[in-house]
C-alpha positions as CSV (number, residue, x, y, z in Angstrom):
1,X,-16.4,-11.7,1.4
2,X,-12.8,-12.4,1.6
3,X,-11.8,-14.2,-1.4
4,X,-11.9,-11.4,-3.6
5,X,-8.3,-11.6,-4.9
6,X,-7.5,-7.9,-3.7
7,X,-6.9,-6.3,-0.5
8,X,-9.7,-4.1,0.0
9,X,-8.1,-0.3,-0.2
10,X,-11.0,1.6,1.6
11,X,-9.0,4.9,-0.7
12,X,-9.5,4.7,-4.8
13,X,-6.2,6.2,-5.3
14,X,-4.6,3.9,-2.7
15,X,-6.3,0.9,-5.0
16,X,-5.2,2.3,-8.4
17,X,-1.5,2.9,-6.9
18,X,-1.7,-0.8,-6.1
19,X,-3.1,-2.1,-9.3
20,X,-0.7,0.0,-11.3
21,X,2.0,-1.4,-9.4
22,X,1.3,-4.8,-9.9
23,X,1.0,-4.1,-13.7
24,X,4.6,-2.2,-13.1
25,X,6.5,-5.3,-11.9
26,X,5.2,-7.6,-14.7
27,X,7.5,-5.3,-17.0
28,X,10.3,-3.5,-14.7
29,X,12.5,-3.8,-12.0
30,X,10.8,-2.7,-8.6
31,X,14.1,-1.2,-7.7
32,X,13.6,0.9,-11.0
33,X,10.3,2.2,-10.5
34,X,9.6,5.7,-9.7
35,X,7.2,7.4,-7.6
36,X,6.8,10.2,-10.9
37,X,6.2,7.0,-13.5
38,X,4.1,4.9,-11.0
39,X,1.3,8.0,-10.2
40,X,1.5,8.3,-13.6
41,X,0.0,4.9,-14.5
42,X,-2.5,4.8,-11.4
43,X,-4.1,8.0,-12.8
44,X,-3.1,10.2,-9.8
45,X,-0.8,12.7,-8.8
46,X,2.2,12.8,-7.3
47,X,1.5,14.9,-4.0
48,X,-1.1,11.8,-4.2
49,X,0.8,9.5,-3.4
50,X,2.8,11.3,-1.2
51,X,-0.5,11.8,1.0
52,X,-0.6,7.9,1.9
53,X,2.8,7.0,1.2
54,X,6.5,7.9,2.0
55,X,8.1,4.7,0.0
56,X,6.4,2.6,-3.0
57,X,7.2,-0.4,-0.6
58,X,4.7,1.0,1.8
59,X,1.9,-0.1,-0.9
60,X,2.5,-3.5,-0.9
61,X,2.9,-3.6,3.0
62,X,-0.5,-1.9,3.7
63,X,-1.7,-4.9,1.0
64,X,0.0,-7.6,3.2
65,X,-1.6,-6.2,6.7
66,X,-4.5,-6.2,4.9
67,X,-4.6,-10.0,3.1
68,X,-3.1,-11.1,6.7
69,X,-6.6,-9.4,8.3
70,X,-8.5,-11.3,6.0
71,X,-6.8,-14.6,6.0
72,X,-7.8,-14.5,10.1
73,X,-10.9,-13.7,9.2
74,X,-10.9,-17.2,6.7
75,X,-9.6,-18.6,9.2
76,X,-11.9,-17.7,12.0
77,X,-14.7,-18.5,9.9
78,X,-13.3,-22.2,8.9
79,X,-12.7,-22.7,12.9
80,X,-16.4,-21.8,13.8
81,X,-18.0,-23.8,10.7
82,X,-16.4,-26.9,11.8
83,X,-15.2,-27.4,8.4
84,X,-12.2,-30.1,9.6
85,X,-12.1,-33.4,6.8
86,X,-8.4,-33.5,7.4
87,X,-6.5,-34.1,10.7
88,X,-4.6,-31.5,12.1
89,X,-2.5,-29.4,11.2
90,X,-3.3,-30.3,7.3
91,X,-6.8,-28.6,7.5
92,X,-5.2,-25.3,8.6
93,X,-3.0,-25.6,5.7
94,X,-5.8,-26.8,3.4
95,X,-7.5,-23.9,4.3
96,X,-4.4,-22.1,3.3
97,X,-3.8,-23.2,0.4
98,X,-7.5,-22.2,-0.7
99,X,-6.8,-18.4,0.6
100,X,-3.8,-17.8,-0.9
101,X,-4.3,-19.3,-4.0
102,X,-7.2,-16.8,-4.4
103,X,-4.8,-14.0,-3.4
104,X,-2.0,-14.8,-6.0
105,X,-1.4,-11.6,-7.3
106,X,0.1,-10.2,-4.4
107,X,1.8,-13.3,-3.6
108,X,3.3,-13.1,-7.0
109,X,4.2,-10.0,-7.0
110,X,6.5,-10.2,-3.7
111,X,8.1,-13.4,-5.4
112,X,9.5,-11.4,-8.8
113,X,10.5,-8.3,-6.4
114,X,11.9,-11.0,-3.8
115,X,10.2,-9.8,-1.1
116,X,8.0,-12.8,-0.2
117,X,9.8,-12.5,3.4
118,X,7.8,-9.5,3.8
119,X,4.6,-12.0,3.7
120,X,6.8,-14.8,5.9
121,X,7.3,-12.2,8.4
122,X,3.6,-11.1,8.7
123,X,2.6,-14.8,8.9
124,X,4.7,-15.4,11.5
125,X,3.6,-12.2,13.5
126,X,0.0,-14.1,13.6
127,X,-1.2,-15.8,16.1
128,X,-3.4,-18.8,14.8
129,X,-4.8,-19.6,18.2
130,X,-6.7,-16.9,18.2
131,X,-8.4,-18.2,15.1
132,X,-9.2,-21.9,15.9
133,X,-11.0,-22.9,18.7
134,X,-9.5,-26.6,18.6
135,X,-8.4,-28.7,21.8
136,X,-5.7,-29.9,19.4
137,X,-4.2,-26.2,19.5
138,X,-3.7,-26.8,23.2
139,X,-1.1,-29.5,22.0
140,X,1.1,-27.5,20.3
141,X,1.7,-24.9,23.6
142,X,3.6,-27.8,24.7
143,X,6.0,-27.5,21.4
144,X,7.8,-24.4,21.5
145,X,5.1,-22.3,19.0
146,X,7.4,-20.5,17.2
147,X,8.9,-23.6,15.2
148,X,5.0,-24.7,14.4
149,X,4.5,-21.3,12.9
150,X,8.0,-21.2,10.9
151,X,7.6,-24.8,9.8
152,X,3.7,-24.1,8.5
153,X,5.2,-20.3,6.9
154,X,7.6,-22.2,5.2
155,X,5.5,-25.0,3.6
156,X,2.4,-22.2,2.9
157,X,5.1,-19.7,1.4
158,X,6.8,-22.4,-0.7
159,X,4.0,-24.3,-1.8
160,X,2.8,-20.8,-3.2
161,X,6.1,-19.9,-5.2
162,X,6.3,-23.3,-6.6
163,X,2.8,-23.0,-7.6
164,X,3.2,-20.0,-9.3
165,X,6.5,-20.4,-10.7
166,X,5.2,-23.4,-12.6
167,X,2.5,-21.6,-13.9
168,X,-0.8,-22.2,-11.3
169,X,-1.6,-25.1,-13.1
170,X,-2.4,-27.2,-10.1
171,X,-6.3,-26.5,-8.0
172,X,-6.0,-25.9,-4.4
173,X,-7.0,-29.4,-4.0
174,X,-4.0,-31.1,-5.8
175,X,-1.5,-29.0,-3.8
176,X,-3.1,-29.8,-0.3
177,X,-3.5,-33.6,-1.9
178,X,0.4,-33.4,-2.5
179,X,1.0,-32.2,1.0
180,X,-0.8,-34.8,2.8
181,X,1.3,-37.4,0.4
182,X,4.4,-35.5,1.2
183,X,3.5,-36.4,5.1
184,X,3.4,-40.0,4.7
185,X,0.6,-41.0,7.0
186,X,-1.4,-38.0,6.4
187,X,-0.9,-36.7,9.9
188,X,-2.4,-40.0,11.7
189,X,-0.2,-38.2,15.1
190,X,-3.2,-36.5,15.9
191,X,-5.3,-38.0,18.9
């Protein structure tokens, strides 16, 4: 489905480039890494890489687009089950919080290379009304969407670094518990 923890690389090279890259910034610089050394560890060749990619950044953008696709697809599905114990918008980020957290390795990765923005940016780029079929939505074309979106980015992408900087040692549940709490009255605003 699409909580697999991986972007799903329809190539096996394209997959073992990402792996091995993932492994690469545990132990080096990403500005160090090399196209040569990287093939090298994915068990492919250079011209391989060259074939799908120009720049090693490309890998971890086609990994974004792709966890972005299936975050709208979680989200989509969430929308259409009905799923909503929390008042709006704290069940979009619960639902969040439950994708990402089961995505962390990319996540993580873009934090020690400081690119999370690349992840902010492709967030922002989504539109979320496409994804929930809820009057309440309806609400928020009132507000000028573009703060919604940077104020829930923020809070998702923020919640996620703290997470993992401390170690992922809280659930899902505990960080969207410590968002509603953060909030005050839980979102009670909603109608």
């Amino acid at each position: 489905m699409y909580h697999t923890g991986k972007p799903n690389f329809k190539n096996k090279s394209k997959e073992k480039l990402y792996c091995a890259l993932l492994e690469m910034v545990q132990v080096k610089s990403y500005d160090k890494i090399a196209v040569e050394k990287l093939a090298k560890k994915a068990g492919v060749s250079r011209s391989t890489f060259y074939r799908h990619y120009q720049r090693i950044d490309e890998i971890l953008l086609e990994a974004i687009d792709q966890e972005i696709v299936s975050y709208s697809r979680c989200l989509m599905d969430f929308s259409s089950a009905g799923n909503f114990n929390l008042p709006f918008p704290l069940n979009l980020m619960e639902v969040s919080i439950e994708f990402w957290t089961k995505h962390y390795e990319l996540v993580d990765c873009l934090i020690r290379i400081d690119r999370v923005q690349w992840l902010y940016s492709k967030l922002l780029e989504m539109d979320v009304s496409e994804n929930f079929d809820d009057s309440r939505l309806n609400r928020l074309e009132k507000i000028d969407s573009m703060y919604v979106k940077r104020i829930g980015a923020v809070i998702l992408v923020e919640t996620l670094n703290y997470w993992i900087k401390n170690g992922r040692s809280k659930s899902p549940c505990d960080l969207t518990n410590l968002l509603i709490s953060s909030f005050g009255d839980g979102g009670k605003t909603d109608p």
